[in-house]
C-alpha positions in Angstrom: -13.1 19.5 33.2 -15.7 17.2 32.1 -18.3 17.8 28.8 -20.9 19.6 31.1 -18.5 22.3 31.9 -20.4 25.6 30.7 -16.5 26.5 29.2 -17.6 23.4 26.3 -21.1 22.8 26.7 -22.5 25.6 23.9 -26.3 24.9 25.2 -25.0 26.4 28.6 -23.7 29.4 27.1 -26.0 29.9 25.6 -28.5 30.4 27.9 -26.3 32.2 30.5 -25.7 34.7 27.8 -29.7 35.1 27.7 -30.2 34.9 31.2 -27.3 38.0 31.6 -29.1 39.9 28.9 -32.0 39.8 30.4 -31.0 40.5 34.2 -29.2 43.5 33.0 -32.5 44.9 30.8 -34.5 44.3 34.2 -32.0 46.3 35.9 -32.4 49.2 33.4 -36.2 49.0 33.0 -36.2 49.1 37.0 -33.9 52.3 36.9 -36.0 53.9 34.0 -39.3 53.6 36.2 -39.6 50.2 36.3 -43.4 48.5 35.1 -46.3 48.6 37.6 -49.0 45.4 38.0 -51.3 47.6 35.8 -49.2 47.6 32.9 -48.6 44.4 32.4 -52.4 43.1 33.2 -53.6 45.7 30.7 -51.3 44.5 28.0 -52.2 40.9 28.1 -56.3 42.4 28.1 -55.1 44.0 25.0 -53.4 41.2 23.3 -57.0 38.7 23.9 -58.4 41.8 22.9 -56.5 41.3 19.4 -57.1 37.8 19.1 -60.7 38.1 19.4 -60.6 40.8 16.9 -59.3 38.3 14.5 -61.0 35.6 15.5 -64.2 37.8 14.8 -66.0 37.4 18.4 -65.2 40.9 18.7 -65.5 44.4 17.1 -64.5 47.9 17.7 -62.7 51.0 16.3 -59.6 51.1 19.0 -56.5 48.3 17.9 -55.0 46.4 20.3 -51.5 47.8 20.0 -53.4 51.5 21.0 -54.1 49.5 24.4 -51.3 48.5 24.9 -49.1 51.0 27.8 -46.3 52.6 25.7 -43.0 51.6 28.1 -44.7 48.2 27.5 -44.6 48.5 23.8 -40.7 49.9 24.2 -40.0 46.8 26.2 -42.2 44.2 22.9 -39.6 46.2 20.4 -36.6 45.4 22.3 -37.9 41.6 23.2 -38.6 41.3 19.3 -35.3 42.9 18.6 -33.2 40.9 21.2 -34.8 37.6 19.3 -34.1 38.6 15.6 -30.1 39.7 17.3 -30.0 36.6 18.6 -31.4 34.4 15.8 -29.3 36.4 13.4 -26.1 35.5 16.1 -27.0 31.8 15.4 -27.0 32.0 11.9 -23.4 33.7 11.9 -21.8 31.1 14.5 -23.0 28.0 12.7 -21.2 29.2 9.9 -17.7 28.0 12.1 -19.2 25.4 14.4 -18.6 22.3 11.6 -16.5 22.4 7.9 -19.0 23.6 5.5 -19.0 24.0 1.8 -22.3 25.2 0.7 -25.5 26.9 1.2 -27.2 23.9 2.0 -25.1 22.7 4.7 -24.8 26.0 6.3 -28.6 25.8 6.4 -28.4 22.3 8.1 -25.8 23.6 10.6 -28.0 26.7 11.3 -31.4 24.1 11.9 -28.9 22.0 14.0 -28.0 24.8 16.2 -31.2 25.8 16.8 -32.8 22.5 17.9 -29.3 22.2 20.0 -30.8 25.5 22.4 -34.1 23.6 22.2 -33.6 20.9 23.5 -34.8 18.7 20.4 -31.6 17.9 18.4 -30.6 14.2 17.5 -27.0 12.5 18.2 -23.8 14.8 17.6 -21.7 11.9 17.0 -17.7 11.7 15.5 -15.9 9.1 13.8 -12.4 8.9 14.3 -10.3 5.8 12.7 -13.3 3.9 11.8 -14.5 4.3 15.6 -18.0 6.0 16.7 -17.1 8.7 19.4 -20.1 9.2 21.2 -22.0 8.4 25.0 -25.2 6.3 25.1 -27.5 8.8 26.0 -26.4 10.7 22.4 -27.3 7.3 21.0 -30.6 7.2 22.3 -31.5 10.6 20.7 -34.3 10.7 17.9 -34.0 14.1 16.4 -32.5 15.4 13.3 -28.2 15.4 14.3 -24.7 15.5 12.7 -21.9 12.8 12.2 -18.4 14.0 11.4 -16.3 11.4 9.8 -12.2 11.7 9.8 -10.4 10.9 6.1 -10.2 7.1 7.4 -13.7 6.8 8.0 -17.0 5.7 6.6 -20.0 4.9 7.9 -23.7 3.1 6.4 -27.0 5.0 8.3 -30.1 3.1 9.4 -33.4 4.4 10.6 -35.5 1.5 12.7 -37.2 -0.4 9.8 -33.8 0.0 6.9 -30.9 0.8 5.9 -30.6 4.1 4.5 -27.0 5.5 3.0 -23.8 5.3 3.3 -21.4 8.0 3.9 -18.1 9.1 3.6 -15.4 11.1 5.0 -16.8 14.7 6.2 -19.6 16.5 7.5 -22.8 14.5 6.8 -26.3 15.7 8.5 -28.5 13.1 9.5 -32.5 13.2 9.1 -35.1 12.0 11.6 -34.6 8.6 14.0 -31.5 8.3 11.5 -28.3 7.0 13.1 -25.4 4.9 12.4 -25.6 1.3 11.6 -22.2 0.4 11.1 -18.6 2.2 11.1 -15.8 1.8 8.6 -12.2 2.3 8.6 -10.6 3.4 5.5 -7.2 2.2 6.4 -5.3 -1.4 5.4 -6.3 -3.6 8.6 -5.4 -7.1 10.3 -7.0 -9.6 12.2 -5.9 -12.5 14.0 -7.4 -16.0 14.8 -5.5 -18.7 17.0 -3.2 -19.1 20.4 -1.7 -15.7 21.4 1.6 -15.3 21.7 2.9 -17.4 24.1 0.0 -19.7 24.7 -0.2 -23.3 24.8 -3.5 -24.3 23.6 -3.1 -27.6 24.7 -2.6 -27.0 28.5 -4.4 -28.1 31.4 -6.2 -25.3 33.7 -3.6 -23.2 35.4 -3.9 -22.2 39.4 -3.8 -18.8 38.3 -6.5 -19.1 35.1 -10.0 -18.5 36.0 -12.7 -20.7 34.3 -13.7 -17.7 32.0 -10.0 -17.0 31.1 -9.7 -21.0 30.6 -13.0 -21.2 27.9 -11.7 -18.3 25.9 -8.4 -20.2 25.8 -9.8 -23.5 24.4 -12.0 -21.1 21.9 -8.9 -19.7 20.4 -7.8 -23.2 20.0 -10.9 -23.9 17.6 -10.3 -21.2 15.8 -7.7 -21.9 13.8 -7.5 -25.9 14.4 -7.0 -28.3 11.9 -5.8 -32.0 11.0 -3.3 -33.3 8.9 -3.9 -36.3 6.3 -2.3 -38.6 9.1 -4.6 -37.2 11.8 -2.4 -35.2 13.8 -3.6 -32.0 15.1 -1.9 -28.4 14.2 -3.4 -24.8 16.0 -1.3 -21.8 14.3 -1.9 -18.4 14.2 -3.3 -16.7 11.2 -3.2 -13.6 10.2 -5.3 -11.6 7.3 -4.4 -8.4 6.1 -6.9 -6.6 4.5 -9.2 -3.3 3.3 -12.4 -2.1 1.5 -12.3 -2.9 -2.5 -11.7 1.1 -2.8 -9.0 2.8 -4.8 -6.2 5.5 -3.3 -7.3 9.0 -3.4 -10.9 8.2 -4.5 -13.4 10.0 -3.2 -10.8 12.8 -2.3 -9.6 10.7 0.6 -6.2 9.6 0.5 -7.3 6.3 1.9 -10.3 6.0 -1.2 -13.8 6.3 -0.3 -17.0 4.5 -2.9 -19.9 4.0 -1.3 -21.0 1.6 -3.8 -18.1 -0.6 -1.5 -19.5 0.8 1.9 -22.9 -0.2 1.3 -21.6 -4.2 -0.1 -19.6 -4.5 3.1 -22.6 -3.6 5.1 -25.4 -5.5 3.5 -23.4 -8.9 3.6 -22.1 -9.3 6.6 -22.4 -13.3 7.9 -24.0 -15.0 10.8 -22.0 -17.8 12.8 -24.8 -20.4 13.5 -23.1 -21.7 16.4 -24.3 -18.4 18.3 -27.7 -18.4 19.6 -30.1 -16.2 17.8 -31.3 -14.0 20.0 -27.1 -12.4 20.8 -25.4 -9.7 19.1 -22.8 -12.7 19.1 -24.3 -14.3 16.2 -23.6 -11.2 13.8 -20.5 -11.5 12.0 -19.0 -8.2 11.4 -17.7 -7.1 8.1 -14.0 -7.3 9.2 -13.8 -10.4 10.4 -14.9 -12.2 7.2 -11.8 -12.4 5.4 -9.6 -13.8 9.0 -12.6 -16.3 9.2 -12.2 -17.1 5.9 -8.7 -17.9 5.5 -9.1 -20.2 8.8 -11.4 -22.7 6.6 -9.0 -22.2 3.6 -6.0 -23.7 6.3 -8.2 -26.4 7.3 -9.5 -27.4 3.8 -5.3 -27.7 2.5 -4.0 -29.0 5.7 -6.0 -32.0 5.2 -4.1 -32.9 1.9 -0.5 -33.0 3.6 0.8 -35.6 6.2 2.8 -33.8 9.5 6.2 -34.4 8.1 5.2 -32.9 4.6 4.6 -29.7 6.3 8.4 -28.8 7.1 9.9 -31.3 4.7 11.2 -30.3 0.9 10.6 -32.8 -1.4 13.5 -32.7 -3.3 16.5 -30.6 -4.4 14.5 -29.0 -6.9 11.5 -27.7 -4.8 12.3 -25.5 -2.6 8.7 -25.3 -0.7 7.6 -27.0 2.4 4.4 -28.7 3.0 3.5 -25.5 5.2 4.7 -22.8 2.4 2.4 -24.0 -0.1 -0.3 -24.1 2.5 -0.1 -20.3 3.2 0.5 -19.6 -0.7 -2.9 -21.8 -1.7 -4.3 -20.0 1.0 -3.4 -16.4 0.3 -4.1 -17.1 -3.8 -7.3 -18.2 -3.2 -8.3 -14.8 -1.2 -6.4 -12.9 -3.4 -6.9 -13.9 -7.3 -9.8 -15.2 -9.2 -8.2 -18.5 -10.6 -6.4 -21.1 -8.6 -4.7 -24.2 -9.4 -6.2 -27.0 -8.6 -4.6 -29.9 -5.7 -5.8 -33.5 -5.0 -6.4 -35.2 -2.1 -2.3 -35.5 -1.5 -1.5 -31.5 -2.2 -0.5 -32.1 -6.0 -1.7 -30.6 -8.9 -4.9 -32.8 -10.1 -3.9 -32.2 -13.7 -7.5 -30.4 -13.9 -6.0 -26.7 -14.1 -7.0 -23.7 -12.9 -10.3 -23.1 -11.2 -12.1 -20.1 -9.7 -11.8 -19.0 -6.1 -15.3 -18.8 -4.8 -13.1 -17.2 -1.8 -11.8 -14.2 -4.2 -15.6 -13.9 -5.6 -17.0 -13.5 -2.2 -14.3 -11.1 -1.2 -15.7 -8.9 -4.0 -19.3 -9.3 -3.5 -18.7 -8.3 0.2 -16.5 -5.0 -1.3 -13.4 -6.2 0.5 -9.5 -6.9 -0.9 -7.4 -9.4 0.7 -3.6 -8.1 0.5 -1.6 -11.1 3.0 -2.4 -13.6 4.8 0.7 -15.3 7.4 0.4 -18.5 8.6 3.0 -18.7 12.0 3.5 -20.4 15.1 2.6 -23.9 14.8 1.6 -25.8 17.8 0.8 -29.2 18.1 -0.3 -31.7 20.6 2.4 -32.5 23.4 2.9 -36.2 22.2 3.1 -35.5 18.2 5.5 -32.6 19.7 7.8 -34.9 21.3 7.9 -37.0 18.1 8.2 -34.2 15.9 11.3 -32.8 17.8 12.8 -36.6 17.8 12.5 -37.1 14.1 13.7 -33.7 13.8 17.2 -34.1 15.7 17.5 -37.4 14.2 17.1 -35.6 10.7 20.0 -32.6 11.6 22.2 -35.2 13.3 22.4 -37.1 9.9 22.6 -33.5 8.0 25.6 -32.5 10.3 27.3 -35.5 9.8 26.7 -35.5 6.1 27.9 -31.9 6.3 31.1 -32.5 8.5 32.2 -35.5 5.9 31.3 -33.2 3.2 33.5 -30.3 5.0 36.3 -32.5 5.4 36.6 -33.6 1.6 36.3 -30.4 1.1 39.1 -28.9 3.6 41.3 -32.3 2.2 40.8 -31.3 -1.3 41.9 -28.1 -1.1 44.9 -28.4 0.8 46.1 -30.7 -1.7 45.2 -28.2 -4.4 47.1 -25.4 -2.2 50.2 -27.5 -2.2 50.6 -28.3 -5.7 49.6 -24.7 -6.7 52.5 -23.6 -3.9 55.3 -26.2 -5.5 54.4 -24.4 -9.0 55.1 -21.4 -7.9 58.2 -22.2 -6.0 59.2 -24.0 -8.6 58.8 -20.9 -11.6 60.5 -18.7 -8.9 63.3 -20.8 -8.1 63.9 -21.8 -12.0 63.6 -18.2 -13.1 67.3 -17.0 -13.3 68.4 -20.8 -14.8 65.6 -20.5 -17.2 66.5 -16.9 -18.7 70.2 -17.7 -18.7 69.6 -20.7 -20.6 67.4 -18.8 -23.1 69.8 -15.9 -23.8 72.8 -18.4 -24.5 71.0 -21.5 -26.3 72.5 -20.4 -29.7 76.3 -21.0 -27.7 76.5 -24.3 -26.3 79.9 -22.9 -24.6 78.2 -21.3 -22.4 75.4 -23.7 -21.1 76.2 -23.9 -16.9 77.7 -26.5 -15.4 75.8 -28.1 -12.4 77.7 -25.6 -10.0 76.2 -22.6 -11.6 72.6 -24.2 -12.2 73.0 -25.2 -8.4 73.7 -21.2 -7.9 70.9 -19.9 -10.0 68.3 -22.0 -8.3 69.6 -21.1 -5.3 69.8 -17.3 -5.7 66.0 -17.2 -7.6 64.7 -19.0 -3.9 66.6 -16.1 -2.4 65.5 -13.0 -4.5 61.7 -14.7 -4.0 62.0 -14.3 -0.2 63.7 -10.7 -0.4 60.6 -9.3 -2.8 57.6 -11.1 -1.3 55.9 -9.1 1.1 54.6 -12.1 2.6 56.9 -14.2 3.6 60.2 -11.2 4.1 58.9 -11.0 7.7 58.6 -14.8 7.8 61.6 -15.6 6.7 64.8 -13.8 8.9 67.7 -16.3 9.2 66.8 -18.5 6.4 67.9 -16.0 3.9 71.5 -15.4 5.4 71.6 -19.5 5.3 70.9 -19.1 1.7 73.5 -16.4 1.1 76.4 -18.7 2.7 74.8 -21.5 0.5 75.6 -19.3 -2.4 79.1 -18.5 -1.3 79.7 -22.1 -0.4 78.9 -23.1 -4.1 81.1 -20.8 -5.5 84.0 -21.9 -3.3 83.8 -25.2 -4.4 
């Protein structure tokens, strides 16, 4: 069921409400007598006749309203009557066609209404997410209208010569030949510059590509390219995470409203002077700033670092890549308003801090950087090939370093294992020598002989394997061979 339906098009019901009314009065004027030719000629006569009156061209005793047929007179109450009904119904049902809070705006809703039935209201527009709802013939509208803006949304109002306001979240009424300049969204955004996922920026036309889907290709590429210190060209993807400079909950909004912010983002938008002037393509729009931003920031650090620097560690001690402390520099720079400062080769020049222009411009445009990710990497197919060589040459040595380094290891501690295991066979096997010893050191009578030492080592192996839990299942006919061993010193 489309807008036009007269189940949603208020106008429509409007007037089929009026058009009902007055069918049904005709119907029981016609049944009460009805009106004759007469009546109504004589009541118009008498209407120029009270016009005149006041203009002064003419003069009498009789009023006009004497002239005037009385069943016409009953039928001028009720018209005046059914107008004063149905202005009062207007000003009752625009009390619940939008939110209101206040006199005022119930006033503006009423006017609104009004000009709705006559055909001479300006664009009902919605803003949902930071996105105008609306159709271009609403657009084209020049009256007085209404915008209503979700919690997420904002919004800055032109007329044809200047900017006018900015708005917030709510019901916001707008004046005449006022509509809406630019849209806001309240919420944390992203946007993305470089090869989608996928995409080899670097490929030749496809069969399947058509020219247009071929150009937009190679523009994606120039988006985000850049050149190392050795000359080798990188394309990534980048992508900026961002929002208005506004603060949670202000403006009794969740996402923070200030239209101090609104109006910043508005009135400095940029231009890209590669577009010709007379295209809306020139224009850049507020929320592509900080992702064209951060794609000059890539190319302005990439030229300090060599390819392998990118994916290389210096030392031990650092533990960031070339391509780390790219996307760090980067995201400080949009992020706070002092930097450290790098030379030509991506160290520190010794010089300091020094203030992010980037950061200031972020704030003088009302907007607050919060990420930005620096990711898939893609280079030309020859540096690609080399890259990949120097890279398996790199993990070959690093697996063979690591396999030597495993095997010392492993060698090492099966040495240690060993020794630890003859110490502890060792203190279990001397156990019942050593406390027999201990008791009778003060009688050298009764020192063992080698026999009985023999036994005592013998039966402290054997009581070992009976109370270990590991090795009693291990060991099942080795400890009868130590209990004949036993008996067989004994005998002899």
């Amino acid at each position: 069921m489309g807008d036009d339906s007269i189940f949603r098009n208020p106008k429509k019901q409007i007037y089929l409400v009026t058009f009902v009314f007055i069918v049904w009065y005709g119907i029981l004027v016609f049944k009460t007598g009805g009106l004759s030719l007469d009546d109504i000629f004589i009541t118009i006569l008498a209407i120029m006749f009270g016009l005149y009156r006041r203009l002064g061209l003419l003069q009498g005793d009789i009023g006009a309203r004497d002239l005037i047929p009385e069943n016409m007179q009953a039928i001028l109450r009720d018209g005046w009557v059914f107008f004063f009904v149905l202005l009062g119904g207007l000003i009752f049902y625009a009390q619940f066609v939008l939110p209101l809070h206040n006199t005022r705006e119930r006033w503006e809703a009423f006017t609104r209404l009004v000009l709705y039935v006559l055909r001479r209201h300006g664009p009902a527009i919605s803003i949902v997410d930071g996105a105008p709802k609306h159709s271009t013939a609403e657009l084209e509208r020049r009256g007085r209208g209404v915008i209503m803006l979700d919690t997420a949304s904002a919004a800055v109002l032109r007329t044809p010569t200047r900017f006018t306001r900015a708005v917030g979240p709510g019901t916001v009424f707008t004046g005449k030949n006022e509509t809406i300049a630019n849209a806001f969204s309240l919420h944390l955004q992203s946007k993305s510059l470089g090869p989608r996922g996928g995409e080899d920026p670097f490929a030749e036309q496809d069969e399947d590509e058509t020219d247009q889907e071929y150009k937009m290709r190679g523009e994606r590429r120039w988006e985000t390219r850049g050149t190392t210190r050795d000359g080798v060209e990188v394309v990534p993807r980048i992508v900026t995470i961002f929002k208005l400079d506004n603060e949670p909950n202000e403006g009794q909004t969740q996402f923070g409203y200030n239209g101090a912010t609104i109006w910043k983002a508005n009135g400095r938008e940029g231009i890209d002077p590669q577009k010709a002037t007379d295209t809306h393509q020139r224009r850049v729009r507020w929320d592509w700033l900080p992702a064209f931003m951060a794609a000059e920031l890539w190319r302005e650090y990439l030229s300090k670092f060599m390819l392998n620097d990118l994916f290389m560690r210096p030392n031990q001690v650092v533990e960031e890549t070339g391509l780390q402390k790219i996307e760090r520099f980067v995201q400080t720079r949009l992020t706070e308003p002092r930097v450290e400062h790098l030379n030509e080769f991506g160290k520190p020049s010794g010089r300091g801090k020094m203030t992010s222009p980037e950061y200031m411009r972020m704030r003088e445009r009302g907007l607050r950087v919060k990420q930005v990710v620096i990711t898939n990497l893609q280079f030309p197919p020859e540096f690609e090939a080399r890259l990949l060589g120097q890279w398996r040459d790199r993990w070959q040595d690093q697996a063979r370093t690591t396999e030597m380094t495993t095997q010392q290891l492993r060698s090492r501690k099966r040495m240690e294992g060993e020794e630890t295991a003859l110490k502890e066979f060792a203190d279990y096997a001397s156990r019942l020598l050593g406390d027999h010893l201990i008791h009778n050191a003060p009688d050298p009578s009764l020192a063992p002989d080698l026999s009985q030492s023999l036994e005592l080592l013998v039966r402290g192996t054997h009581d070992q394997t009976v109370m270990d839990d590991y090795l009693r299942p291990l060991i099942t006919s080795e400890k009868q061979d130590l209990v004949d061993l036993i008996e067989w010193i004994r005998r002899y």
